[in-house]
N, CA, C and O atoms as a MOPAC input file, in Angstrom:
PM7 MOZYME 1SCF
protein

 N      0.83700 1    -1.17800 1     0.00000 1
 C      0.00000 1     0.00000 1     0.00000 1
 C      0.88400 1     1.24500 1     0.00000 1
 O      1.91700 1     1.18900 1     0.66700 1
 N      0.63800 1     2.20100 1    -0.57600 1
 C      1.08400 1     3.61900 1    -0.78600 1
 C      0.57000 1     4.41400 1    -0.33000 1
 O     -0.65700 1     4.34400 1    -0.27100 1
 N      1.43300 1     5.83900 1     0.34700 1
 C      0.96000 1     6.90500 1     1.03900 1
 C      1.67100 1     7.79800 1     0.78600 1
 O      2.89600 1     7.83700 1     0.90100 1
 N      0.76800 1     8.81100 1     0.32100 1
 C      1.39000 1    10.02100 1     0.24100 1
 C      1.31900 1    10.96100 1     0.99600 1
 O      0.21200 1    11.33000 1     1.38800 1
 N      2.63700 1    11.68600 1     1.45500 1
 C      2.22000 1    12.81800 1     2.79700 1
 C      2.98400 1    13.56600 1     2.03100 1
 O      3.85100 1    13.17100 1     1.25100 1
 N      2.63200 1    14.75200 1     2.27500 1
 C      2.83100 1    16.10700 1     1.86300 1
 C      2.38800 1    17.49200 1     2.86600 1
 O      1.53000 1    17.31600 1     3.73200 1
 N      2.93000 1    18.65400 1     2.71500 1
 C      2.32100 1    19.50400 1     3.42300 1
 C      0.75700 1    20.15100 1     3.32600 1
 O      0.19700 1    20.73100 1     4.25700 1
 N      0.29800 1    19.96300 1     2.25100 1
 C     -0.99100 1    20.31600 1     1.68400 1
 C     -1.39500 1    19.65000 1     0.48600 1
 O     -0.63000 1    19.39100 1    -0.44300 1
 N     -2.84800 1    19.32600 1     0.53200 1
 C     -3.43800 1    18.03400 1    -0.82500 1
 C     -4.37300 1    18.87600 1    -0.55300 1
 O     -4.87100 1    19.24300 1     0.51100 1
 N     -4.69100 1    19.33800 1    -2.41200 1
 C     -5.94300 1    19.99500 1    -2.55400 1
 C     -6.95000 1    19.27900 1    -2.77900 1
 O     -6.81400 1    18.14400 1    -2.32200 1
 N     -7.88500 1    19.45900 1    -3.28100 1
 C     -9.16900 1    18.39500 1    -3.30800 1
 C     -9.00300 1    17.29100 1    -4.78400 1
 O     -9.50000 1    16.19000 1    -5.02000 1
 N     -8.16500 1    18.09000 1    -5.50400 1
 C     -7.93200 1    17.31900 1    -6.52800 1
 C     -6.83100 1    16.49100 1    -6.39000 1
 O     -6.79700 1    15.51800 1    -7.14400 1
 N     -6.05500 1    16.62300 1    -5.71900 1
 C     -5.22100 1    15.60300 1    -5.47200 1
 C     -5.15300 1    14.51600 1    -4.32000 1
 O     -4.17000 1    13.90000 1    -3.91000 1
 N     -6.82200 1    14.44100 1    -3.80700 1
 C     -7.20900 1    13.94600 1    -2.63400 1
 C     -7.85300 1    13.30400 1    -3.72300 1
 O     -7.49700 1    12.14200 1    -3.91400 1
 N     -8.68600 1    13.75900 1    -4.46100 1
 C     -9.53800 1    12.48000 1    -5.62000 1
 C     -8.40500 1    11.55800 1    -6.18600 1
 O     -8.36300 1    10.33700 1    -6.02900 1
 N     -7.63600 1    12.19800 1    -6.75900 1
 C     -6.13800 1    11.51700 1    -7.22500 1
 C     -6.01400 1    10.51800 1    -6.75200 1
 O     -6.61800 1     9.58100 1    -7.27600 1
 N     -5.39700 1    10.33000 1    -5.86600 1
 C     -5.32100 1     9.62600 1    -4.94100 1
 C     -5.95700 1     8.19700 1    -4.45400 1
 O     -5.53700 1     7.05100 1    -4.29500 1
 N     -7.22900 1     8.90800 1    -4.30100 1
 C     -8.81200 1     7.83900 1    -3.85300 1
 C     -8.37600 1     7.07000 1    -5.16100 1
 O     -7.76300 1     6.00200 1    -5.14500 1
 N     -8.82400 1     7.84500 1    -6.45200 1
 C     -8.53100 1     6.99100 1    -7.92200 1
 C     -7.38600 1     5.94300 1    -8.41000 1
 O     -7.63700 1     5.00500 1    -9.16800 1
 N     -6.31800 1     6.17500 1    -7.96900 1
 C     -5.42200 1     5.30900 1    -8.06800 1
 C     -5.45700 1     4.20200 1    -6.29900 1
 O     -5.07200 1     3.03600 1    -6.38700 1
 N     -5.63900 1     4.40900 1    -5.75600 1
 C     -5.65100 1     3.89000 1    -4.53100 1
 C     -4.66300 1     3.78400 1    -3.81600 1
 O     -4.01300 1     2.77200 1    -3.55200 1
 N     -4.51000 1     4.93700 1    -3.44900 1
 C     -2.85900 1     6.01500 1    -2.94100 1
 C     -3.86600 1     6.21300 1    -1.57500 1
 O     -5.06500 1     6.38500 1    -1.79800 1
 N     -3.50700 1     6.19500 1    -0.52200 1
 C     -3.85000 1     6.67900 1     1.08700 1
 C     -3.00800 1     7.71700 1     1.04700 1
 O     -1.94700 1     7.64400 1     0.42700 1
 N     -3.39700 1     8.82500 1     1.72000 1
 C     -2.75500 1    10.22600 1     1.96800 1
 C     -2.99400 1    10.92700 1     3.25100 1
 O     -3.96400 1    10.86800 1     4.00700 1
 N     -1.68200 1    11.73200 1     3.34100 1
 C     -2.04900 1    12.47500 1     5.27600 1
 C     -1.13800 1    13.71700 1     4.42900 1
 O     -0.22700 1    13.69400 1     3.60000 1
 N     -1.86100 1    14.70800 1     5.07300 1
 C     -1.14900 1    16.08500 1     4.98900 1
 C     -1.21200 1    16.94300 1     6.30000 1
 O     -1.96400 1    16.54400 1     7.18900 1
 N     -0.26600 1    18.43300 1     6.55400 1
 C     -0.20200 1    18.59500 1     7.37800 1
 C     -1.26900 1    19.30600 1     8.28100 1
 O     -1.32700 1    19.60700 1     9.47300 1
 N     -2.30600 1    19.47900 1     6.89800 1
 C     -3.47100 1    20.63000 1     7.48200 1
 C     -4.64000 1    19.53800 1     8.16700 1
 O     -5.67200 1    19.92200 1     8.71800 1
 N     -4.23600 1    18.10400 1     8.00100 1
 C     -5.33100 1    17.57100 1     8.95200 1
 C     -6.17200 1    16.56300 1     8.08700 1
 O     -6.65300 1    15.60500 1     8.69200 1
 N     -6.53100 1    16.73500 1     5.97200 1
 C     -6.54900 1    15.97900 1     5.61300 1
 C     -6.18100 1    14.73500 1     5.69500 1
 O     -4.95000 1    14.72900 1     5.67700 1
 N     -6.80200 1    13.14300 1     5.81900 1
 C     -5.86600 1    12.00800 1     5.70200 1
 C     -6.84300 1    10.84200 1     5.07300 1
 O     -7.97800 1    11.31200 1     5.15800 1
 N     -6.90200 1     9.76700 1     4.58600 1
 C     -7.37000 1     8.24900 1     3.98800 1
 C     -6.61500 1     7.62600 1     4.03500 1
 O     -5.62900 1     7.87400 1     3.34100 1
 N     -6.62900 1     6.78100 1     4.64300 1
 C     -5.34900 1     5.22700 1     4.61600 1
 C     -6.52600 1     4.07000 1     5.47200 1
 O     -7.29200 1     4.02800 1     6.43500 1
 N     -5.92500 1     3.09800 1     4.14400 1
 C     -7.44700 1     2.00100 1     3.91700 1
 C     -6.10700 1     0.87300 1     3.67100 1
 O     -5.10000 1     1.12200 1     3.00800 1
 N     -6.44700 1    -0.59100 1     4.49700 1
 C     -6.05500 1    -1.25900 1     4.23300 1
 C     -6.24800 1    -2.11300 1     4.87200 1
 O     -6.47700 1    -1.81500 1     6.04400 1
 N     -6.26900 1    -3.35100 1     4.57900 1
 C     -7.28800 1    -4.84300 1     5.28200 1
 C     -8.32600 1    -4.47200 1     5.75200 1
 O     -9.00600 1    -3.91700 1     4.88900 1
 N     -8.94000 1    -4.51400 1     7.01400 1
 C     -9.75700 1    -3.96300 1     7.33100 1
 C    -10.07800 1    -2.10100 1     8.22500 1
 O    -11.15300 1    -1.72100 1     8.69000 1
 N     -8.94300 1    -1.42500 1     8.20100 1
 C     -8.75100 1    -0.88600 1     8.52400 1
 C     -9.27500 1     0.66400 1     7.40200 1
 O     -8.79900 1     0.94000 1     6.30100 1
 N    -10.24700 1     1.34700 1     8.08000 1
 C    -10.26000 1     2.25100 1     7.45700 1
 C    -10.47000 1     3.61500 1     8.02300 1
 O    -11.37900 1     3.78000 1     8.83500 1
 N     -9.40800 1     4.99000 1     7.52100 1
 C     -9.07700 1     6.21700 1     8.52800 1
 C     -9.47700 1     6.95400 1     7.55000 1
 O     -9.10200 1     6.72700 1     6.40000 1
 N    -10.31100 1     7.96200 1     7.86300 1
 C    -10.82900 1     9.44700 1     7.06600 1
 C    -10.80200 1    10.41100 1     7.88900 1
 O    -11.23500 1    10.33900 1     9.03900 1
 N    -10.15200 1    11.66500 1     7.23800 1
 C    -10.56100 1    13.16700 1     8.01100 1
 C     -9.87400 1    13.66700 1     7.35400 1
 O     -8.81100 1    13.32000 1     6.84000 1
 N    -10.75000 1    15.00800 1     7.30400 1
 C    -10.31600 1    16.70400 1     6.57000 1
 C    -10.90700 1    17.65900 1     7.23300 1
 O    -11.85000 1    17.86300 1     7.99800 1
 N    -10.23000 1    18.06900 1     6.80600 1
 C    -10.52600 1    20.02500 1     6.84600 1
 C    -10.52700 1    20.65000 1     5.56600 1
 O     -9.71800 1    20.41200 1     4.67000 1
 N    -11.56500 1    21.54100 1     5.51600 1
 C    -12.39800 1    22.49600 1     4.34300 1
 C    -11.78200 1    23.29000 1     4.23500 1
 O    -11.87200 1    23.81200 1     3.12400 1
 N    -10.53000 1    24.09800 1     5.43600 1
 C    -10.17500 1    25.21800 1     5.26000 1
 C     -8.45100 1    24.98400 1     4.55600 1
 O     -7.73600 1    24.02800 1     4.85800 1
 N     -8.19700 1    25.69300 1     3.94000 1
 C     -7.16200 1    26.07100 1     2.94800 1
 C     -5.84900 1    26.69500 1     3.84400 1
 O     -5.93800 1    27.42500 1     4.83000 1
 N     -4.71200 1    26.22900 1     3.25600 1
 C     -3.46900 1    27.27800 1     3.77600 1
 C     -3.57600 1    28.77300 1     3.99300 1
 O     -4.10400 1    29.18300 1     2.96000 1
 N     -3.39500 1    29.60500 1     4.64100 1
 C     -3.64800 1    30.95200 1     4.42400 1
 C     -2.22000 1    31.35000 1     5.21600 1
 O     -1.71100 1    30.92800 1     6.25400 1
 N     -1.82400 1    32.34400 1     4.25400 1
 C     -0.64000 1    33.31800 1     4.55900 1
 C     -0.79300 1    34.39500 1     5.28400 1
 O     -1.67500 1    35.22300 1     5.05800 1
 N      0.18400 1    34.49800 1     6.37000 1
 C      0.08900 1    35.51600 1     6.90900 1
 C      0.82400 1    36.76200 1     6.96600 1
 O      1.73600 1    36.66800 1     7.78700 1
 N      0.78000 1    37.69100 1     6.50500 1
 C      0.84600 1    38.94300 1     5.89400 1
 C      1.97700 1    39.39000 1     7.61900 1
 O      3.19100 1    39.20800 1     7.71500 1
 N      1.43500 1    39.72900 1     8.26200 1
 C      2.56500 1    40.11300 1     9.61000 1
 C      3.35400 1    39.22900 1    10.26800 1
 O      3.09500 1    38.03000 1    10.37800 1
 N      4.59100 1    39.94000 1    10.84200 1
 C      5.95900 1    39.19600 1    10.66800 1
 C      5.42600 1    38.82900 1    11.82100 1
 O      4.45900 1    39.49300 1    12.19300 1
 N      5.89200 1    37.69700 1    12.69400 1
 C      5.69300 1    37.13500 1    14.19400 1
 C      6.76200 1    38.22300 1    14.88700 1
 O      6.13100 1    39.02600 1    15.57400 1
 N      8.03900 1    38.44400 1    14.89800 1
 C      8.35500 1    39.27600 1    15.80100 1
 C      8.19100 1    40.88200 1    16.16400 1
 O      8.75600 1    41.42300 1    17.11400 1
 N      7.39800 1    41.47300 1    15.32100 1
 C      6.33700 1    42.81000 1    15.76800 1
 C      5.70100 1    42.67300 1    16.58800 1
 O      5.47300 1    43.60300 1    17.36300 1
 N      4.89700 1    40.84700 1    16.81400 1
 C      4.01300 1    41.30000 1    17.94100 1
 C      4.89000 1    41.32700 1    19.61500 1
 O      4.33400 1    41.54700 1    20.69100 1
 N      6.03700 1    41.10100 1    19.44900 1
 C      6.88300 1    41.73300 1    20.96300 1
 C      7.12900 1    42.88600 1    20.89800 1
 O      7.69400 1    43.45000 1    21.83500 1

C-alpha cells in the first residue's frame, strides 16, 4: 500500500489519490489510509492561508 504525505493536498489531489488507490495524510489535517480492514478518514475544508505580519512585531 502507498501513502502520500505532503504539506498540503488539494481536493484534486485527494480524488487523485482515492482513484489510483494512494492513502494520503497532509499537514493541514486531511488524511485516507485504507487497508485490510482498517479504514481512517478526516479533513478540513479550510485552505493554507498566509500571513501577511511578521511574528516578531508582535513583541
Amino acid at each position: 500500500m502507498a501513502i502520500f504525505i505532503a504539506p498540503y493536498l488539494s481536493q484534486d489531489a485527494r480524488t487523485l489519490c482515492r482513484d489510483f488507490d494512494v492513502g494520503y495524510l497532509d499537514f493541514v489535517g486531511n488524511a485516507r489510509i485504507t487497508f485490510d480492514t482498517v479504514f481512517i478518514e478526516g479533513g478540513r475544508s479550510a485552505g493554507i492561508t498566509r500571513r501577511d505580519e511578521e511574528p516578531a512585531r508582535k513583541w
